[in-house]
C-alpha positions as MATLAB code, in Angstrom:
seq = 'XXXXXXXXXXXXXXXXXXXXXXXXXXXXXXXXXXXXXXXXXXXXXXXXXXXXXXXXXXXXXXXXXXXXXXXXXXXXXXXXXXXXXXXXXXXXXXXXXXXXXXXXXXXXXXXXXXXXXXXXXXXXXXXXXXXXXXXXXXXXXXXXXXXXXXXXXXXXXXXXXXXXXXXXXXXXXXXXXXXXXXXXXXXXXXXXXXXXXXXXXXXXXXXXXXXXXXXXXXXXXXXXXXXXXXXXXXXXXXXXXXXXXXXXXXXXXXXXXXXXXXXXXXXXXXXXXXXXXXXXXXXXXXXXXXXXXXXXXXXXXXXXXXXXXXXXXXXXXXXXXXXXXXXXXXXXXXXXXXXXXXXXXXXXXXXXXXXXXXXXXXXXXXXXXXXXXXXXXXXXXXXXXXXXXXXXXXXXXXXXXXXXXXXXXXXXXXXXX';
ca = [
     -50.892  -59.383  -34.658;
     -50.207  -61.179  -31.535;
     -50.458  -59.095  -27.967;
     -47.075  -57.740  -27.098;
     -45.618  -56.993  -23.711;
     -44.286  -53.184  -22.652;
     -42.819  -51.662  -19.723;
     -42.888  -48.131  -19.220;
     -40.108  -45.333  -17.706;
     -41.471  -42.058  -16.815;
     -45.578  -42.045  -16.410;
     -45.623  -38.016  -17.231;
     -48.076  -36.577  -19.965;
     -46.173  -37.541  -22.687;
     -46.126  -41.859  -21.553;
     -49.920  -41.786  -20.540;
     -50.185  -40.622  -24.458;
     -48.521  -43.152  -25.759;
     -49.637  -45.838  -23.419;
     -53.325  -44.738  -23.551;
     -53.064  -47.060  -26.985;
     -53.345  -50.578  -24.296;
     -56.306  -49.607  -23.136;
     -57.736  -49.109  -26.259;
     -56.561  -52.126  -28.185;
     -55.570  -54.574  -25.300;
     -55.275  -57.611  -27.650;
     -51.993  -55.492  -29.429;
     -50.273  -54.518  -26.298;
     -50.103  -55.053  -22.326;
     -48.572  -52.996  -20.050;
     -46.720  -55.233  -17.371;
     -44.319  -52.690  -14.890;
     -44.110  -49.211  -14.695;
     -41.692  -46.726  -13.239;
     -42.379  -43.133  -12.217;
     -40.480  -41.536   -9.381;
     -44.073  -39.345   -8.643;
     -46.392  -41.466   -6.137;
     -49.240  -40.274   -7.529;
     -48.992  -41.242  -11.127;
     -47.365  -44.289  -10.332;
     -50.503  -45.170   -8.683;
     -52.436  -44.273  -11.309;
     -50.920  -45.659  -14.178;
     -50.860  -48.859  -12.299;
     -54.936  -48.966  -11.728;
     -55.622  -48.176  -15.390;
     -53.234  -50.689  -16.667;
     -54.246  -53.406  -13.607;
     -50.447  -53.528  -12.811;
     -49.368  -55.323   -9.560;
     -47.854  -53.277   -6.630;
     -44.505  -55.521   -7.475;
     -44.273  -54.749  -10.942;
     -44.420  -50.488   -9.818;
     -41.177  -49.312   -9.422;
     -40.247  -45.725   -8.250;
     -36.702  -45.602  -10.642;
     -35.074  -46.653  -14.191;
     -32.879  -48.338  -12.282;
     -35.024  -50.507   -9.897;
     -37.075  -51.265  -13.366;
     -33.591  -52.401  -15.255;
     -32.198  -54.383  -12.728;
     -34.640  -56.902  -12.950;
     -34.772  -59.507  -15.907;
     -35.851  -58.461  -19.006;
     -40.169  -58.147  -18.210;
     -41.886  -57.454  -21.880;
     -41.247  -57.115  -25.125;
     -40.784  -53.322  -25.689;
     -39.343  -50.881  -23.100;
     -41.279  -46.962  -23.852;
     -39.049  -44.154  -22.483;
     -40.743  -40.888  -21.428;
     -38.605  -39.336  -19.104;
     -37.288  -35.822  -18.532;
     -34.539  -35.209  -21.609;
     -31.376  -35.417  -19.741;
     -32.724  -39.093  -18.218;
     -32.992  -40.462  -21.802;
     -29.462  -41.911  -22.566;
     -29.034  -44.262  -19.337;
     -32.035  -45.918  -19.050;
     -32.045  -46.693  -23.222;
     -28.327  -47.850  -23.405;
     -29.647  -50.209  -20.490;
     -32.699  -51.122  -22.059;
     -31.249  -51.930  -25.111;
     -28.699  -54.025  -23.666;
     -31.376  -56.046  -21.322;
     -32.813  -56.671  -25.414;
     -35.835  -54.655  -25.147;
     -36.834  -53.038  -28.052;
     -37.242  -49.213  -27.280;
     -39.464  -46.461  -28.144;
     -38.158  -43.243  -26.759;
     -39.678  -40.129  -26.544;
     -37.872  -37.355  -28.509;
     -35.074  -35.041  -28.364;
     -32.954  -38.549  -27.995;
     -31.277  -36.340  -25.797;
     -28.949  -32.872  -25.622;
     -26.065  -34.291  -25.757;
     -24.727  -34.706  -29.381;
     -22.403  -37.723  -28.748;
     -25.171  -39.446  -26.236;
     -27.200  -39.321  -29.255;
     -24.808  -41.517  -31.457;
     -23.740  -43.895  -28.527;
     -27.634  -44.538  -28.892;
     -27.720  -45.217  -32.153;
     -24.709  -47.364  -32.063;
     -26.251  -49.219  -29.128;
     -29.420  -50.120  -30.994;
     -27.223  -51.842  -34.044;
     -24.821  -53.488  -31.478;
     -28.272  -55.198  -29.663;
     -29.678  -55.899  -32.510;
     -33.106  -54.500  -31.483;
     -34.786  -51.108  -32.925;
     -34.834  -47.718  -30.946;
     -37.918  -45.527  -32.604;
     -37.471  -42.262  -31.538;
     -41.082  -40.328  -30.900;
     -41.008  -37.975  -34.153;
     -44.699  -38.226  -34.068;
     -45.276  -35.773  -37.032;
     -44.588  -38.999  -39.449;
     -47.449  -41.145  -38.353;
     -49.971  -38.231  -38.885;
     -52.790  -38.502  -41.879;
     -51.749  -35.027  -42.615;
     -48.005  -35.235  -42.926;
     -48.019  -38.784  -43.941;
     -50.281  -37.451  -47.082;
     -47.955  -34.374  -48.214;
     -45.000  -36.980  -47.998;
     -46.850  -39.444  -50.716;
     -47.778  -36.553  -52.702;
     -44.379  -35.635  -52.985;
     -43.294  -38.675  -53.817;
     -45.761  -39.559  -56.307;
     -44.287  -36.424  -58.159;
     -47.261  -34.202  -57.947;
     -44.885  -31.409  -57.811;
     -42.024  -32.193  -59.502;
     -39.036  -31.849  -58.075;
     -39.251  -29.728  -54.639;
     -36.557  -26.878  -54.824;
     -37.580  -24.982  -51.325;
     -39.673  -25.581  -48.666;
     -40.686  -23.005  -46.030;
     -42.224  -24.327  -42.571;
     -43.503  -21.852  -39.354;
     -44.332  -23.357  -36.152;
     -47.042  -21.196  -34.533;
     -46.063  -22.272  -30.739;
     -48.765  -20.161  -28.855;
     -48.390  -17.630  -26.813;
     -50.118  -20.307  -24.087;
     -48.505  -23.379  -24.800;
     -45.220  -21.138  -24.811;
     -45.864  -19.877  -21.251;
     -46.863  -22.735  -19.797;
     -44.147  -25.113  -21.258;
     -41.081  -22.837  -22.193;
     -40.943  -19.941  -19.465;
     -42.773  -21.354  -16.401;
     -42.278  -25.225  -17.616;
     -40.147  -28.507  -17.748;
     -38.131  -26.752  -20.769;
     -37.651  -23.475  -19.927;
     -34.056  -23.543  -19.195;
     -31.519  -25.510  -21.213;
     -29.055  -25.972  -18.725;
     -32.000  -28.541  -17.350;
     -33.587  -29.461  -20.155;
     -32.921  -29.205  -24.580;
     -32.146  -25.967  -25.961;
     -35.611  -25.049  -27.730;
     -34.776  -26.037  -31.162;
     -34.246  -29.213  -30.124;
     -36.919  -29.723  -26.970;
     -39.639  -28.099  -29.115;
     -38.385  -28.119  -32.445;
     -36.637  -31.680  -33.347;
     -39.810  -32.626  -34.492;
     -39.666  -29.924  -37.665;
     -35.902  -30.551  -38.210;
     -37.440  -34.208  -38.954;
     -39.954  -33.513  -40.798;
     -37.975  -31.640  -43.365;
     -35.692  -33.928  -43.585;
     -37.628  -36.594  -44.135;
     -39.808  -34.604  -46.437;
     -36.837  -33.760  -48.552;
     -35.424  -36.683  -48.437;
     -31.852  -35.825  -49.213;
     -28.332  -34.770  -46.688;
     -28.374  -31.244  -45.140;
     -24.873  -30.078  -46.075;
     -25.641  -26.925  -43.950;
     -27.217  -24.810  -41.702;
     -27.480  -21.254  -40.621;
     -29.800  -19.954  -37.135;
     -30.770  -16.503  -35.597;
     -32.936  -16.198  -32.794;
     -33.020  -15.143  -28.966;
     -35.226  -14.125  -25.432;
     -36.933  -11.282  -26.872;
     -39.641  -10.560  -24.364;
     -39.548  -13.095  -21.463;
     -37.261  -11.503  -19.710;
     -37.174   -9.568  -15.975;
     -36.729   -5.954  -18.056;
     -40.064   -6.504  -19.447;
     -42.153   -7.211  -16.569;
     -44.819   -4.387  -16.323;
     -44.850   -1.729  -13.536;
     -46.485   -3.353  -10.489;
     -46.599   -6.815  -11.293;
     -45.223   -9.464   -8.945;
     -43.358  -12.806   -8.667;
     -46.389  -14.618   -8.770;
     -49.706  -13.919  -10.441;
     -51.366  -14.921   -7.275;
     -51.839  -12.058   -5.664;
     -50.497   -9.684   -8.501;
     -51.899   -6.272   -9.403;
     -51.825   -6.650  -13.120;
     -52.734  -10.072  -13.602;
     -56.020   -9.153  -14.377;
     -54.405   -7.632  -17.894;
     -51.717   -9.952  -18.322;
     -52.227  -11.990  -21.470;
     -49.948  -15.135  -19.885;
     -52.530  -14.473  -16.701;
     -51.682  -18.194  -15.199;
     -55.020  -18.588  -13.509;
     -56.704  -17.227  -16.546;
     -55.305  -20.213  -18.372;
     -55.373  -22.489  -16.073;
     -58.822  -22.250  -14.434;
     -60.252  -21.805  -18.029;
     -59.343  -22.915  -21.598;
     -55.902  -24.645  -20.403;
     -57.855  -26.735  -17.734;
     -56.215  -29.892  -19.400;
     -52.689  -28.733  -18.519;
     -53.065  -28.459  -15.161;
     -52.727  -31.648  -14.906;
     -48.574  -31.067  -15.258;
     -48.808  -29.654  -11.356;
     -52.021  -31.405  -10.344;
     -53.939  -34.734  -10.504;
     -57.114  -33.112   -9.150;
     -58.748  -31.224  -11.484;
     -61.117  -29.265   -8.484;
     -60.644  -25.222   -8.504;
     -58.828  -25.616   -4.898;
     -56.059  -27.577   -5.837;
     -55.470  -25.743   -9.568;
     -55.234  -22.270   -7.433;
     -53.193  -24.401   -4.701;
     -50.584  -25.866   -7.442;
     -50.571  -22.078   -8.729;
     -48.830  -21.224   -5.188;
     -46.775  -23.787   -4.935;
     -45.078  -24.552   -8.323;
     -43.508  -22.770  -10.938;
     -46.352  -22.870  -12.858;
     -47.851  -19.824  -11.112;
     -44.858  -17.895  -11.552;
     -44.851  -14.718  -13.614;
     -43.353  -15.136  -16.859;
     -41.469  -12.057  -16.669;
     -39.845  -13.403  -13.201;
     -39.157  -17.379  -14.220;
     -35.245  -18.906  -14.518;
     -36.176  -19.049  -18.155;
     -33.335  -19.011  -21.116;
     -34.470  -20.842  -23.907;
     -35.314  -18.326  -27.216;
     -38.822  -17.512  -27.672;
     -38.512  -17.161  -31.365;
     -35.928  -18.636  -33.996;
     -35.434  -18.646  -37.567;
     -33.009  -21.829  -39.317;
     -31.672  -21.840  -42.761;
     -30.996  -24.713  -44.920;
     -29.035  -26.348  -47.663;
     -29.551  -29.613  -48.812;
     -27.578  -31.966  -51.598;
     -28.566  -30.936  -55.057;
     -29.192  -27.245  -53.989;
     -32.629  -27.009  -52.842;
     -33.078  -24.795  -49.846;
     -35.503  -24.950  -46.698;
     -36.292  -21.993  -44.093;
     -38.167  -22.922  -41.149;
     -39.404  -20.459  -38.342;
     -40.481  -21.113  -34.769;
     -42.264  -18.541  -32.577;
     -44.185  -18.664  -29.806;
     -46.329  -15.482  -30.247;
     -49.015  -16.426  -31.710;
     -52.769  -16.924  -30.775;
     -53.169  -20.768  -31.873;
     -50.557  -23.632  -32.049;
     -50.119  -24.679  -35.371;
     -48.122  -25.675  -38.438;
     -47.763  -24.242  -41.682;
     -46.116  -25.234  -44.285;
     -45.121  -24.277  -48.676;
     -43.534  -26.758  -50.375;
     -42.287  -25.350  -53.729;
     -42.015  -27.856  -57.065;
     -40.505  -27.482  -60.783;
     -44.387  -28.453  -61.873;
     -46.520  -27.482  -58.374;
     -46.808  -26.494  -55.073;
     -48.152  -27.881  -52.047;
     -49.649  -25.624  -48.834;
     -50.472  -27.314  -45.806;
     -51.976  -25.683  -42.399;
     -54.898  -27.119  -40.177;
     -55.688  -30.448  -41.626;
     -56.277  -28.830  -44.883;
     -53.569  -29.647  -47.984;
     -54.207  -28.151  -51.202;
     -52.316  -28.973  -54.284;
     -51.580  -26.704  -57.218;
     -50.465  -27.332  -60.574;
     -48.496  -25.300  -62.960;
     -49.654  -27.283  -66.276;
     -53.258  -27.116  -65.809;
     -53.636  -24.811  -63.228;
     -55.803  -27.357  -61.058;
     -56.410  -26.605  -57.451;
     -56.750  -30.365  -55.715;
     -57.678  -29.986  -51.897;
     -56.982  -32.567  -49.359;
     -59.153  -32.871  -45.587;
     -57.911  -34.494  -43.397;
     -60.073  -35.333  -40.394;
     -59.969  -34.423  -37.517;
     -57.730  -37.409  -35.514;
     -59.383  -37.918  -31.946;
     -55.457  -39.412  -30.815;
     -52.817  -36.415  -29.595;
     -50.573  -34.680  -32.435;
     -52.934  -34.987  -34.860;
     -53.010  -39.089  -34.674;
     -49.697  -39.257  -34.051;
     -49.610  -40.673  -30.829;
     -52.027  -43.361  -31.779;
     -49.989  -43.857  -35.455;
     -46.461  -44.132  -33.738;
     -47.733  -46.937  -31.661;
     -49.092  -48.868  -33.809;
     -46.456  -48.746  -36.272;
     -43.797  -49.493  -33.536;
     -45.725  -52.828  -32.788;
     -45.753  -53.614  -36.344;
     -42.067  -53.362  -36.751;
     -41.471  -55.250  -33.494;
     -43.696  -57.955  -34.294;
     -42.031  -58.465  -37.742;
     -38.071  -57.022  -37.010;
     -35.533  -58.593  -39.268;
     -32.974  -56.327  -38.725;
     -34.350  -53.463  -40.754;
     -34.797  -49.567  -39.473;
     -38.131  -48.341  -38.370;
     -39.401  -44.826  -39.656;
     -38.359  -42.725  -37.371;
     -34.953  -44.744  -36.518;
     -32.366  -43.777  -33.801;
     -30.405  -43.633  -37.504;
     -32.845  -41.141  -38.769;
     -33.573  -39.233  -36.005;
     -29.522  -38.733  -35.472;
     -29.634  -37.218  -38.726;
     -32.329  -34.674  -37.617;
     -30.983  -33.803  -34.384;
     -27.600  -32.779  -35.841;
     -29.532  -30.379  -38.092;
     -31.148  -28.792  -34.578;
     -27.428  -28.990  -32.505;
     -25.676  -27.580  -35.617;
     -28.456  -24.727  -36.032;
     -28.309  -23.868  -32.041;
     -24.210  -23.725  -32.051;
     -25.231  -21.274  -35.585;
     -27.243  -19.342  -33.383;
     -25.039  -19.139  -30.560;
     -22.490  -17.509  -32.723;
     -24.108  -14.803  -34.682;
     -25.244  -16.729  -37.321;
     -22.208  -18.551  -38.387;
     -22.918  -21.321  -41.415;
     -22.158  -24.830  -40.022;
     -21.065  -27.891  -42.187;
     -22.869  -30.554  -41.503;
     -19.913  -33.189  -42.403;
     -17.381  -30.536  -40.661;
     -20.031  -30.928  -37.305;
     -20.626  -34.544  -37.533;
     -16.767  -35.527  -38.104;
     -15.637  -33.825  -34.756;
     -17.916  -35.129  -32.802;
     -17.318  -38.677  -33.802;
     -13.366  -37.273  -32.544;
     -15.449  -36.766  -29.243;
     -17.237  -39.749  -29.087;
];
């Protein structure tokens, strides 16, 4: 495969992931501009990547105005600064790889789509769960029949009571008015995975779910804004310096580029990522159940919830001959003829999402190198198809449970569009 050219928008956690792939296969892909509005990963990315100072950009729009620069464009900002800078990458004819939710807004998520069929150039949205050895092997067993036909499939998303703190009450998408509701920020990823897994329409969805605990009538007697400082803190299991300074080390890094003890505890002062979790401008649910229809009658559940002690998936596939069950890198396969238990390990992936990062990359390239006009796996197409499932189940949600039609859902916001 010949080396292709990339330009990346928004240098945060999530595009270091992704581009972390040039620097370990540099014959596949170059990165040739960046743009990051924060000075210090600007300056960072550019180093590892040996980018010139007039190839670093501090905006989308300084990056877009200039002819196009590469091959591929790889869009990792915030998720209300996705739709701009990918309508205008697509039409400068890059080929796009943008991080998921596509965005919150319904229609901006169709104008995409449209967009990438009227440039004739693909838009792979980041639905990394796809590209992983583990998911990527309970999709072939389906398909190879080892179960039959699947009638129901049940799915929990363990968040962690950690990774819900630090991301969903003190971080980037703890409120939806700034970011993605969580079903979508967190979430879109499972709404694809089931769909792709089943393989057939959603005709509807029902949701319940809300702020149980994170709330200001639940902080504890004594405690204070910050947990710098506070009283409590000590017995607080969301304790941010607990995390930070110890097993969550790693995420610091979403307030700080200097791992040292001074400037975690400094960042812990200074951001919202210090903030008691009781105290934050938090709204998004911290638990959520979604039912599901799909055509020919089968059924999926899927729960999200972010008390638990380790982030994880689980998930129970049910057949008309077997069943799968699937939870940390294990798969195990059981037959209803011959009773046969067949168990699947999957290594452990040294790449983020369980290889995901690494897989979605390299399949990208792939598709770029060899595009004929043909969808990739995790299409703007496809992923539109997901999404719908996660704004139809919040708008479910948001009105006690209400069953949405898919078709009813789509057609008026096509009206809209």
């Amino acid at each position: 495969m010949k080396q292709l050219t990339a330009i990346l928008i928004g240098a945060g956690a999530r595009g270091e992931a992704y581009a972390h792939y040039a620097l370990d296969y540099p014959h596949e892909l170059k990165f040739v501009a960046v743009a990051e509005s924060n000075s210090e990963r600007l300056s960072k990315f550019a180093e590892q990547h040996g980018i010139p100072a007039e190839r670093q950009y501090t905006s989308w729009e300084q990056i877009l105005e200039e002819p196009q620069l590469a091959d591929i464009a790889i869009i990792s900002t915030q998720d209300r600064m996705h739709y701009e800078p990918t309508l205008k990458a697509l039409k400068n004819k890059y080929h796009v790889m943008l991080e998921k939710p596509m965005s919150p807004d319904p229609g901006e998520c169709i104008e995409m789509e449209w967009a990438a069929k009227e440039n004739g150039r693909l838009l792979t949205i980041c639905h990394v769960l796809r590209y992983t050895p583990f998911w990527s092997s309970i999709k072939r067993l389906i398909t190879e029949g080892r179960i039959g036909e699947v009638v129901s499939i049940q799915l929990n998303e363990n968040v962690g009571y950690w990774h819900m703190a630090h991301s969903f009450v003190r971080g980037n998408w703890n409120n939806s008015d700034n970011s993605s509701p969580m079903i979508l920020a967190k979430s879109c990823h499972d709404m694809d995975v089931l769909s792709w897994l089943m393989d057939q329409s959603c005709l509807r969805v029902s949701s319940y779910g809300s702020l149980k605990h994170f709330h200001s009538s639940n902080a504890p007697e004594g405690s204070s804004d910050t947990c710098i400082g506070c009283a409590i803190e000590a017995s607080c299991p969301y304790s941010a310096p607990r995390f930070y300074l110890g097993e969550g080390k790693a995420w610091a890094r979403h307030f700080t580029e200097d791992l040292t003890r001074e400037n975690i505890v400094k960042g812990l002062k200074e951001t919202n990522y210090g903030r008691c979790v009781y105290k934050s401008d938090n709204n998004v649910v911290d638990h959520q159940v979604v039912n599901m229809e799909f055509t020919g009658g089968a059924t999926a559940t899927f729960s999200m919830c972010g008390f638990t002690r380790h982030q994880e998936r689980r998930i129970q596939i049910m057949g008309t001959k077997g069943e799968i069950r699937g939870e940390e890198g294990k798969i195990k396969v059981m037959d209803f003829v011959t009773h046969e238990d067949t168990e699947i390990q999957i290594p452990e992936q040294m790449s983020g999402h369980g290889g995901g990062d690494t897989g979605i990359v390299r399949s990208f390239l792939k598709e770029v190198c060899g595009y004929n006009g043909s969808e990739s796996l995790t299409s703007a197409s496809a992923s539109v198809r997901s999404h719908l499932m996660a704004f139809a189940a919040e708008q479910s949600r948001l009105n006690n449970g209400q069953s949405i039609e898919l078709d009813d859902f789509y057609k008026k916001l096509l009206v809209q569009v």
